[in-house]
N, C-alpha and C positions, 0 to 999 in steps of 0.2 A: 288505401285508407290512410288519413292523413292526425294525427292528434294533435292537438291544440295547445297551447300552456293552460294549464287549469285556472278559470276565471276570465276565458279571455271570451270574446263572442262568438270563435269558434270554433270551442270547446265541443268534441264530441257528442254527441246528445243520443244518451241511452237509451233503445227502445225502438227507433225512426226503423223505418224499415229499409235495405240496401238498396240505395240507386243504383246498383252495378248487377248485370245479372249473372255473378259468378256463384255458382253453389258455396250453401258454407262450408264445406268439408274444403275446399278448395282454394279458399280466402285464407281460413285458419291454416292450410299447410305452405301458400305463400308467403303470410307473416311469420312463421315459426323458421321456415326455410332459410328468407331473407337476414330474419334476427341473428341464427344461431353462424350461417356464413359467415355475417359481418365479425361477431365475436368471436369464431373460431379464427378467425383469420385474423384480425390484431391480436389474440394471444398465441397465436403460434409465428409471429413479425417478433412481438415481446419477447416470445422465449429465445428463438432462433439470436437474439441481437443480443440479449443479455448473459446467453451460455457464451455465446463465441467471446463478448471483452470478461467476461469472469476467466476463461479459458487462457486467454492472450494473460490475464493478470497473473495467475498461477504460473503459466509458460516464464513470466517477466522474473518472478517473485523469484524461480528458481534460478533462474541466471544469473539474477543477481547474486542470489548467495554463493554459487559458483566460482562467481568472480572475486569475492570477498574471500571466500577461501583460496584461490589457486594465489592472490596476491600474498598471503599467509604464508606461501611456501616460499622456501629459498631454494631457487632451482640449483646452488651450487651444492647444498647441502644434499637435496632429494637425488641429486647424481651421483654422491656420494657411500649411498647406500648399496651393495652386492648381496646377492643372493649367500646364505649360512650368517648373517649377519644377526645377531640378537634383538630382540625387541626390546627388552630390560635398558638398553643402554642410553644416557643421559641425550643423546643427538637424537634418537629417534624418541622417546619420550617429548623433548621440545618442539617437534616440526609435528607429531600429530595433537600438540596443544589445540593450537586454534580450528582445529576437525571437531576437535570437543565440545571446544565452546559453540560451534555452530550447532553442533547436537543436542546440547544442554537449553541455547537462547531459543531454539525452534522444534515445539515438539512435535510439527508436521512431518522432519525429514526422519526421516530411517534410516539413512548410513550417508555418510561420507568420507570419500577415498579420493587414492592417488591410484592412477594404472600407468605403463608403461607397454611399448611393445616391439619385444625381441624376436627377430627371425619369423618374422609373421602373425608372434604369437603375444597373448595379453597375460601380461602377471601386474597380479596389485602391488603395491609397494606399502600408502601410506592406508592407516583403517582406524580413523576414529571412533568407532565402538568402543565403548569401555569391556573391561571384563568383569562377567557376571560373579555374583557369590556361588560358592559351593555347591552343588549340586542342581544347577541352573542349566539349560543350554547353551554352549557358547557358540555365536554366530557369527564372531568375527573370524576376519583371515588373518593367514601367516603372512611377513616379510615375502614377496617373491613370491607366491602362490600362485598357481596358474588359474584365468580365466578362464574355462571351458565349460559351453557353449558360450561369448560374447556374445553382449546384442551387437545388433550390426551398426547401429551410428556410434555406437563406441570404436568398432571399426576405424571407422567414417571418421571422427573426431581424429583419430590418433594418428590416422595415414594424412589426413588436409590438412591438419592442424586447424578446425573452425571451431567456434562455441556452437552449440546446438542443443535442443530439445528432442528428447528421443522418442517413438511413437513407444505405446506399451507393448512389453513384453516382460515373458516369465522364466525363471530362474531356481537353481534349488533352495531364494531363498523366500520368495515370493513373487507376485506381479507388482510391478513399475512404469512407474514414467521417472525418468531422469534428465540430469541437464550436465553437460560435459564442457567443461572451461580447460583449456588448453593453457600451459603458463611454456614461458620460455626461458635461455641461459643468456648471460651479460652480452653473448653476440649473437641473441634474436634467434638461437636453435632452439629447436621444438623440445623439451626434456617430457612433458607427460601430461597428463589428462587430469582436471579432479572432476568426481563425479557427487551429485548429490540427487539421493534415491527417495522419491513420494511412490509412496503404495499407493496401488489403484482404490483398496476402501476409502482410504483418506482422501482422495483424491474426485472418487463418484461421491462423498458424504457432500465435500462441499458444492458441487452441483446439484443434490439433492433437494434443498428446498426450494430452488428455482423450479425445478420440474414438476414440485407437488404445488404450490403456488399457483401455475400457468394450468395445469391438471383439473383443480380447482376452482378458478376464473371459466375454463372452458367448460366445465362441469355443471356451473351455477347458470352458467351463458345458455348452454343449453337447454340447462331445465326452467329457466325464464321464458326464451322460445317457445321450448311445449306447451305450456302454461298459455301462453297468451294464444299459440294459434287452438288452441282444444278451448279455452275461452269463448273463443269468437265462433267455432265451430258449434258448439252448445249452446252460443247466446239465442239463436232464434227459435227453440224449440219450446223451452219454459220459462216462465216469469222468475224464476229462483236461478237460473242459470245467467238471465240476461243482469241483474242486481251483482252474480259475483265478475260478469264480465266489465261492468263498471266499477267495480272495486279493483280488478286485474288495473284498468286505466287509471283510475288516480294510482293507483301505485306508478304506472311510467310515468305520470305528471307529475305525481310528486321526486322521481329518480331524475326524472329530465331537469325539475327545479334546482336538484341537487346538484346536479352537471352542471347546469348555467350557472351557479354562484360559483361552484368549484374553477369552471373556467374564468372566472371575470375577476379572478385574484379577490374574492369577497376573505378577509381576515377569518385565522381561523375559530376568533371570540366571536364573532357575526355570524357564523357558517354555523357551528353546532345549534343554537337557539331556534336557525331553521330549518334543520335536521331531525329538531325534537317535535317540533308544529308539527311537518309534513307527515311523519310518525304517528301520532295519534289521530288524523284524519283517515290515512290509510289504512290502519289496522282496526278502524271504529271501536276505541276504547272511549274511556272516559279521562286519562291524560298517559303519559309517557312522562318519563325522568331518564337521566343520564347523570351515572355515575361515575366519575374520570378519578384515576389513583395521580397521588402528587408526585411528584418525578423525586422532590427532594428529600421525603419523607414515607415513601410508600402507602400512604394512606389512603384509605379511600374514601370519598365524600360526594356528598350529591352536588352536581355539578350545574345542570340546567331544566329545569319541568318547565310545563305550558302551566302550571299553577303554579301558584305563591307557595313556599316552604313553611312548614313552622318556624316563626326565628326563633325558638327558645331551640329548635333543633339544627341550626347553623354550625356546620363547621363540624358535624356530629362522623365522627369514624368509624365507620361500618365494614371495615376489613374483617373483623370476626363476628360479625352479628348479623342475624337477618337472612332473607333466604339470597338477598343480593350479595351478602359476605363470603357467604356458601357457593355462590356463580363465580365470585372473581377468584376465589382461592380456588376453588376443582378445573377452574375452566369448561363445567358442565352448564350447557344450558339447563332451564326451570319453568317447567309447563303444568301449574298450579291450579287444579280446577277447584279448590278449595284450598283458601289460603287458613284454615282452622284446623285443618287437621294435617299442616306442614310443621313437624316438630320443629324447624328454625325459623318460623315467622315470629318476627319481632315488629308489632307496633309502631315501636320508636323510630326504627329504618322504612321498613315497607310500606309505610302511612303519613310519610313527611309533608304529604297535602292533605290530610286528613277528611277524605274520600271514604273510609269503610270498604278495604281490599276484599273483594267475593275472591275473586282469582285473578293471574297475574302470569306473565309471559317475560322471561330474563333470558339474556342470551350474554355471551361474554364476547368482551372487544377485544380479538387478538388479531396482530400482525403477520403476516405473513413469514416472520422470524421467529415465531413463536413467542413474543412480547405480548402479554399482558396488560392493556390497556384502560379497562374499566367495562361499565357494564350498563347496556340501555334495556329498557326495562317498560311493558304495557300493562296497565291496570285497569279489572274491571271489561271484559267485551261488551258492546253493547247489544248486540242482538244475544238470544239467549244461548247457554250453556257455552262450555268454558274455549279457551284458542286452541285451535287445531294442528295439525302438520302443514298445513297451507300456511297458517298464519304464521309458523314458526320460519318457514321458505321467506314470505316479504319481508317478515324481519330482521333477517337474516341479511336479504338485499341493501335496507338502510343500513346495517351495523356496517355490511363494507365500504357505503358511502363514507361511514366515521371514517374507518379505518384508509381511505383513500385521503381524506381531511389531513388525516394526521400525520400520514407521508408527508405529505405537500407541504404540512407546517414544519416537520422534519428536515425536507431538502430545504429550504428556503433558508433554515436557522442554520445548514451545517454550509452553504453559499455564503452569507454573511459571514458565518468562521471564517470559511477560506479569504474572503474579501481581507481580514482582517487579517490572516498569517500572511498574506500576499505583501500586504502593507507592512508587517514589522518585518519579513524577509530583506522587502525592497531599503528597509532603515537597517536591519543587522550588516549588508551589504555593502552599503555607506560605509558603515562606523568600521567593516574591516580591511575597506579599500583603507580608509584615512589612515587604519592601526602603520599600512606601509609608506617608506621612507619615498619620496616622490622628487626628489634635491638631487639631481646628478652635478650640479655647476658649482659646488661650493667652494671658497678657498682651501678647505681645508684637499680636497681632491685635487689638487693641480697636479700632482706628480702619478694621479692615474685616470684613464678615461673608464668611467664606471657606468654602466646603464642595467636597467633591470624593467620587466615588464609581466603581468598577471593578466590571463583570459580565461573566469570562472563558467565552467559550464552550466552551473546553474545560476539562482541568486547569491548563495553562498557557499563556499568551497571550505578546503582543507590545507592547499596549496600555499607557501609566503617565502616570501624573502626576508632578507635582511641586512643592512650595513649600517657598522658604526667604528669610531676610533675610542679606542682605550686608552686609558691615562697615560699611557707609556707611545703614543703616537702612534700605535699599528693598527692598520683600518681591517677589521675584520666582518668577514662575507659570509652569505649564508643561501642555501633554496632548501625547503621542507617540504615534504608532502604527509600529509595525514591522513589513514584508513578513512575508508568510507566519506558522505559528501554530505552536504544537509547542515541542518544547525547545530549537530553533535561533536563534528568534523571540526563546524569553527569554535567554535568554545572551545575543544583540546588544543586547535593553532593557536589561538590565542593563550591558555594557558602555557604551551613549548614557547612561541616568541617573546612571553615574556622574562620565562625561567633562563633561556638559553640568554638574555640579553642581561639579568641581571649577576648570571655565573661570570660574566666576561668579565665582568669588573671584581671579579673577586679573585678569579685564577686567572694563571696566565698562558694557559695550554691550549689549543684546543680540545685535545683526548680528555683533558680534566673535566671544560665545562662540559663537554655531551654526558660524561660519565655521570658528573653530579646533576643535571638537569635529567636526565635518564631515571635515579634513585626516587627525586620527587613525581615523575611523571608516571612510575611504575606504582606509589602507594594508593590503595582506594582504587582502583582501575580495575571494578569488575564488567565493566562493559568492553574490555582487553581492546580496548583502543591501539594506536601506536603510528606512530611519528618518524620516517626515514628524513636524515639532514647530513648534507657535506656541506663540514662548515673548516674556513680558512682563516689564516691570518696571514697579514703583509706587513714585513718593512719596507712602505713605501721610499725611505733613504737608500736601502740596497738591495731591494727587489730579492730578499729572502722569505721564502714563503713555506709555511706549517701549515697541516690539514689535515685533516680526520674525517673518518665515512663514517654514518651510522646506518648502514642497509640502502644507501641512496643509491641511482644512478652515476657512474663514475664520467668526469667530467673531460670536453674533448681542450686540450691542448694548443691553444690559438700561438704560432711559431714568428717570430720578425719577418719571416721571409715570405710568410702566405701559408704557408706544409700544416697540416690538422694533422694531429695522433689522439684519440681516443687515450687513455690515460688508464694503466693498469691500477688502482687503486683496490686495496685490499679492504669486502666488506665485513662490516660488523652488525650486530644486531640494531633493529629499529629502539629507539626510545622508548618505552612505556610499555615494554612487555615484562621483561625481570628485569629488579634491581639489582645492583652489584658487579656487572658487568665492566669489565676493562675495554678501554679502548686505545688503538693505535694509531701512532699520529709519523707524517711522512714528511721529509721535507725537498722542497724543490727550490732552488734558483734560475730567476728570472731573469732572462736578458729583455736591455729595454724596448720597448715596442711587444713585449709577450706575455701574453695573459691566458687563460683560462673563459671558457664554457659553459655555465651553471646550466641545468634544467631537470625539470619533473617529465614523467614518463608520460603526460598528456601531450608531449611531442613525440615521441620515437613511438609510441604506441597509438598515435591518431589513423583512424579509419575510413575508409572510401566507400565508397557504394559496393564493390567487390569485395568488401572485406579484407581489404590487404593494408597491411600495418605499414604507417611511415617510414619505419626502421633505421638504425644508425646509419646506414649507407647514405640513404637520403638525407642525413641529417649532416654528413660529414661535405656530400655534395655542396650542400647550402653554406656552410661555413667556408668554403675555399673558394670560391666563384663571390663571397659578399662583398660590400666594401670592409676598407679597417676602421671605422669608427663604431666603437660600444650599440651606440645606439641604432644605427644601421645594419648591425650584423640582427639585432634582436629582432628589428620588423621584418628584417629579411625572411628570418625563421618563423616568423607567423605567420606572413602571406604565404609562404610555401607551403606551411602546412594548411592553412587554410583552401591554397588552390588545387591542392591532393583529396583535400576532403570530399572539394566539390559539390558542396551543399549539406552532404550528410553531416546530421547531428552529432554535437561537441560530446564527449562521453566523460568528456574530464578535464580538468581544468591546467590551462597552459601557462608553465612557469620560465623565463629565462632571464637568467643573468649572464653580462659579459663585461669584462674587466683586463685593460691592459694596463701594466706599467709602464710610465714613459722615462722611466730613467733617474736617474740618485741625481 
């Protein structure tokens, strides 16, 4: 059996007797059949595809902040730490800071730590928990504690050294799922694991409204099916059966109506108007109204009727008045079989078409997030006495038509967002390529071959260099990297590139200026941002060279004769964590032809499809095998890393500088 668009010539026609000789008991359970497969079967495609990327999201969500913390630690420091050691003491109080802040920024996670593992065995090290007031339970660990029973991909993590997601498992101090970030020491050794713990409640909560959602849909799915085939199975029997088995049909004609606009990209000011029509035809009232709350003011207002409003009642706010007031604030639907003896009918709401309300049928428009929407609303049934449980079912139907509208005008507005962050990314990106120096030829360079080049992983990174000469003619160099990546990332490079650039001209050290661009980049910084820079200075006249680390990568040692040394450079803390910090500055002399290294850890740390880190080795390979021009040694080191990568995606963004002196 075939239905029609209502209005069309062939439009079911109620009554005719079946040219098919299949019993009706037998029609009505192949319709119902048919109906309820097809709907159980896209929402169980829906659920299945929307658990799994929400799933993959959280999996993501936690790695990420894994990695954000294990980069927080200083593996020199964290190896530093022995078992009897105090927890009171100023070192370990600093390295479990930023545990903290991950604790404090996300109220999802439950614990974040450091483990390590000795002779087989797991003891925590770092444990961001704070400690409770007074007579509280304390649920953090000691320094050195031993892990017994580990779960097993903490195992896993600590013997491979890989990042990973751990399946659930329980513990004395609940159930989990974790995410295990592996950090390493300045020569690529494995030092320990950080781990960041989501309980399972928090964890089933946020899959929960997907499940009741899909639960629901499949719910409504199939008591539509029953409905229609118990319709049709009853329609041949009585005259009163066959009337509601054509009411059952304009309700799909009129839900099919709703489909076809919805699919044909009809606006969502066009689509409600005929959501309200359809409405009152199928429910055989005397009109329907829709009331929609304002997104910028909460308010709630009649939105669209098949009849003319009062204008003296335009723009009237019916959030506390009325029995529609009473629908959108409880969220309770209102099945009024006498609107005189409902102590919240108000006239002035309830009767904005000025119809004379007998009774009335309210259901409220919520989302499947449990957002509050507004409220559609029948007045009046025409046939006698008041709307039923049936009636309250198809109205029920259109309301999730609204609420599918409003999705759709939802995704469509947060699409155009994205179009638009897309486009100012692709302009932040611009303006912070141009922030860098891009002039290798200039006169003032003739006594060094200087090059430098940036491969952001995303649009906008965190990653910069820098070169310039100071009043006193020493050209001084720089490579930064800055926490985290996105447009947070560049605004604080931005803000270090410019501090660091305008210290130079003021002191004459390097220790000075990081110290002093450190002080400002530490105030106001509760997003604990933070900034690693080794940054140099050169007498290009006698190739005496000053340099200062601030928590960077230590840079490899390019020799006259070809020979690479990785460069013992002693680190200091990043920028932008505490102010007041001293810093030490080393000095080296250069013979002509020998330069130095620059880079960010989106080289030595670039990844393969196997998961295996470019590492110095690799990187000392490519510097000895390159040519000796600046700028040859730099693409050298990207194609290499690029052809290790092998496809797989950039995780971070590639910085290198290299600079040789050619002599006084």
């Amino acid at each position: 059996m075939t239905v029609a668009p209502a209005g069309s010539a062939e439009s079911l026609q109620i009554g005719r007797r079946a040219r098919r000789g299949l019993p009706p008991w037998l029609q009505g359970s192949l319709v119902a059949g048919v109906v309820a497969a097809s709907i159980l079967g896209i929402t169980a495609l829906t659920y299945w595809r929307t658990e799994a990327a929400l799933i993959d999201e959280i999996h993501s969500g936690l790695l990420r902040t894994a990695a954000i913390a294990a980069r927080a630690i200083d593996p020199e420091v964290h190896k530093a730490f022995k078992p009897g050691d105090g927890e009171d003491g100023m070192a370990y109080q600093q390295a479990i800071r930023p545990l903290r802040e991950i604790l404090e920024a996300d109220s999802n996670v439950a614990y974040v730590y450091s483990a390590v593992l000795i002779d087989g065995r797991v003891f925590f090290v770092l444990d961001g928990t704070p400690k409770p007031p007074p007579g509280v339970a304390d649920d953090s660990v000691a320094l050195f504690e031993q892990y017994d029973p580990p779960p097993p991909d903490l195992l896993i993590a600590l013997r491979e050294g890989r990042p990973m997601v751990s399946q659930p498992y329980s513990d004395k101090w609940g159930t989990f799922i974790s995410a295990y970030q592996p950090f390493h020491d300045t020569g690529g050794g494995l030092v320990g694991v950080v781990g960041i713990d989501l309980k399972m409640d928090n964890y089933q909560r946020r899959l929960q409204p997907i499940r009741q959602a899909c639960l629901l849909a499949a719910a409504l799915g199939v008591l539509l099916a029953v409905l229609m085939g118990l319709a049709l199975w009853v329609a041949s029997r009585t005259d009163r059966n066959v009337r509601e088995l054509g009411r059952r049909l304009r309700t799909v004609n009129a839900l099919l109506a709703v489909s076809r606009a919805l699919g044909s990209g009809v606006e969502l000011a066009d689509l409600l108007p005929v959501i309200v029509r359809q409405t009152t035809g199928v429910m055989g009232a005397e009109y329907a109204a829709l009331y929609t709350r304002d997104r910028s003011n909460g308010r709630l207002h009649l939105s669209h009727a098949d009849r003319a409003a009062d204008p003296a009642l335009a723009g009237l706010d019916c959030s506390d008045r009325g029995i529609v007031g009473r629908v959108a604030r409880t969220g309770t639907p209102a099945n009024v079989g006498r609107v005189d003896t409902d102590p919240d009918f108000d006239p002035a709401v309830d009767d904005q078409a000025g119809v004379g309300p007998r009774n009335l049928l309210a259901l409220p428009i919520i989302d499947a997030y449990g957002q509050a929407h507004g409220v559609l609303q029948v007045v009046n049934r025409v046939e006698p006495g008041p709307f039923d449980d049936d009636d309250a079912i198809l109205l029920g139907a259109l309301v999730a038509q609204i609420v599918v509208a409003l999705d759709r005008a939802r995704l469509v507005q947060v699409y155009v967002e994205k179009q638009k962050l897309d486009e100012t990314l692709r302009l932040a990106a611009s303006i912070q390529m141009n922030m860098l120096p891009h002039d290798f030829s200039g006169r003032e360079l003739e006594r060094v071959d200087l090059h430098a080049l940036l491969a952001p992983a995303k649009e906008v990174g965190g990653d910069f260099y820098d070169f310039f000469f100071t009043a006193d003619r020493r050209l001084v160099f720089l490579v930064a990297d800055v926490s985290g990546k996105g447009m947070p990332a560049a605004l604080f490079m931005a803000k270090a590139k410019t501090l660091i650039k305008a210290h130079a001209g003021l002191v004459a050290s390097p220790e000075a200026i990081l110290a002093r661009a450190n002080d400002e980049l530490s105030e106001d910084n509760d997003d604990g941002m933070f900034v690693t820079v080794f940054l140099a200075m050169l007498d290009i006249e006698t190739g005496h060279l000053r340099y200062a680390n601030a928590g960077h990568n230590p840079p490899f040692r390019l020799a006259s004769d070809g020979s690479v040394q990785r460069m013992a450079v002693p680190r200091s803390m990043a920028l932008g964590l505490v102010g007041g910090v001293p810093y030490r500055a080393e000095t080296l002399e250069l013979a002509p032809q020998e330069g130095l290294f620059l880079y960010t850890d989106g080289i030595n740390e670039a990844m393969n499809a196997a998961d295996e880190q470019f590492d110095y080795a690799r990187m000392e390979q490519v510097l000895r095998t390159a040519p000796r021009l600046a700028r040859e040694i730099d693409d050298a080191m990207l194609a290499a890393v690029r052809c290790f990568a092998d496809g797989s995606e950039q995780s971070d963004d590639i910085t290198a500088l290299t600079v040789r002196w050619r002599g006084g």
